[in-house]
C-alpha positions in Angstrom: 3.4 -23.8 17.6 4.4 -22.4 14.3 0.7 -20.0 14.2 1.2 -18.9 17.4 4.6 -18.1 16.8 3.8 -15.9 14.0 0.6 -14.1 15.7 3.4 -13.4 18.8 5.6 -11.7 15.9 2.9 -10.1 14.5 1.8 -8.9 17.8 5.4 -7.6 18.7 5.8 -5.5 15.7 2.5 -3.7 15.8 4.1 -3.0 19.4 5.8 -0.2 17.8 3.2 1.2 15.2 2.7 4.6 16.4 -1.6 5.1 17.8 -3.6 7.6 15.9 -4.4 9.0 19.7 -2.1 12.6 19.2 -3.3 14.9 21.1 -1.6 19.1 20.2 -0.6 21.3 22.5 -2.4 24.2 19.9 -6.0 23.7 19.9 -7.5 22.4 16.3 -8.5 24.7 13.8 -12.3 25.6 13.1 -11.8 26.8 9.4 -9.9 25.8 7.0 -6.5 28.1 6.3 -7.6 30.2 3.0 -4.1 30.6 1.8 -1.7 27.6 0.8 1.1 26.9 2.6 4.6 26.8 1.6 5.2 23.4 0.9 1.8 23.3 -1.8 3.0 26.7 -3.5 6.8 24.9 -3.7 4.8 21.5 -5.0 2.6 23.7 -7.6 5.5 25.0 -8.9 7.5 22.3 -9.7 4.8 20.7 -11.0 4.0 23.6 -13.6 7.6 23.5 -14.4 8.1 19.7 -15.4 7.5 18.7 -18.9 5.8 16.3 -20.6 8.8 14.1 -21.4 10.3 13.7 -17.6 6.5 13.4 -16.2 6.0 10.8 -18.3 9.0 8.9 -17.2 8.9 8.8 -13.3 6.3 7.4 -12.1 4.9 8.9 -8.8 3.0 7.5 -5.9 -0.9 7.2 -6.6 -0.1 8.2 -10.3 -2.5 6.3 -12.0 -3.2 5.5 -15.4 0.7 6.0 -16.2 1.7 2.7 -16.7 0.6 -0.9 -17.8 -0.6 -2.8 -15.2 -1.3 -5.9 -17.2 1.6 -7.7 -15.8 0.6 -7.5 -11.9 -2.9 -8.8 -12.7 -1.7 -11.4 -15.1 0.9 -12.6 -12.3 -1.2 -12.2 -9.2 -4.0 -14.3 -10.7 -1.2 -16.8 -12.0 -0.7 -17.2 -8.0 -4.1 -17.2 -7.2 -4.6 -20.1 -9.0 -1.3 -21.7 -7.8 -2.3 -21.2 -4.4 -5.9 -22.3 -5.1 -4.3 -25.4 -6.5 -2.4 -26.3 -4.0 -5.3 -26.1 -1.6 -7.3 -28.5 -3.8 -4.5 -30.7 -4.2 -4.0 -30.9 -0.3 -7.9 -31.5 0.3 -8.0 -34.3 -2.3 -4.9 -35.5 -0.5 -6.2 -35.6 2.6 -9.4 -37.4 1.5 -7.7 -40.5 -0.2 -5.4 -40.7 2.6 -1.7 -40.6 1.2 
């Protein structure tokens, strides 16, 4: 009851997740546009005109290399094991017949 439960949640929220059908009212481009729009030139510029010092101290989306990921490996395989644990200890359980 629980599992089917959660599937029906599951299935209600992708409900709402928008379909990758779009369809324009413009017809799609052939070529590529040769000159940058707007948005990139503002991007470009800003990014020219940060420093060192404040690039190195946000950390952007998909930045990577910036900054230690040691911790999330060490922790997710802490849980990996945990979990993988568990699991054994529920097997073995199950077998002697507590």
């Amino acid at each position: 009851m629980l599992t089917a439960t959660a599937a029906g949640a599951l299935l209600g929220a992708l409900w709402f997740v928008p379909s990758a059908n779009a369809n324009g009212d413009e017809p799609a481009r052939t070529a590529p546009s040769a000159t940058p729009t707007m948005q990139v030139t503002q991007q470009a510029r800003a990014a020219s005109e940060s420093t060192d010092e404040t690039a190195a101290d946000s950390t952007r989306l998909a930045d990577t290399g910036s900054f230690d990921t040691t911790p999330y490996i060490v922790g997710g395989t802490a849980f990996l094991a945990l979990g993988a644990g568990f699991v054994a200890y529920s097997v073995r359980r199950e077998r002697l017949g507590f």
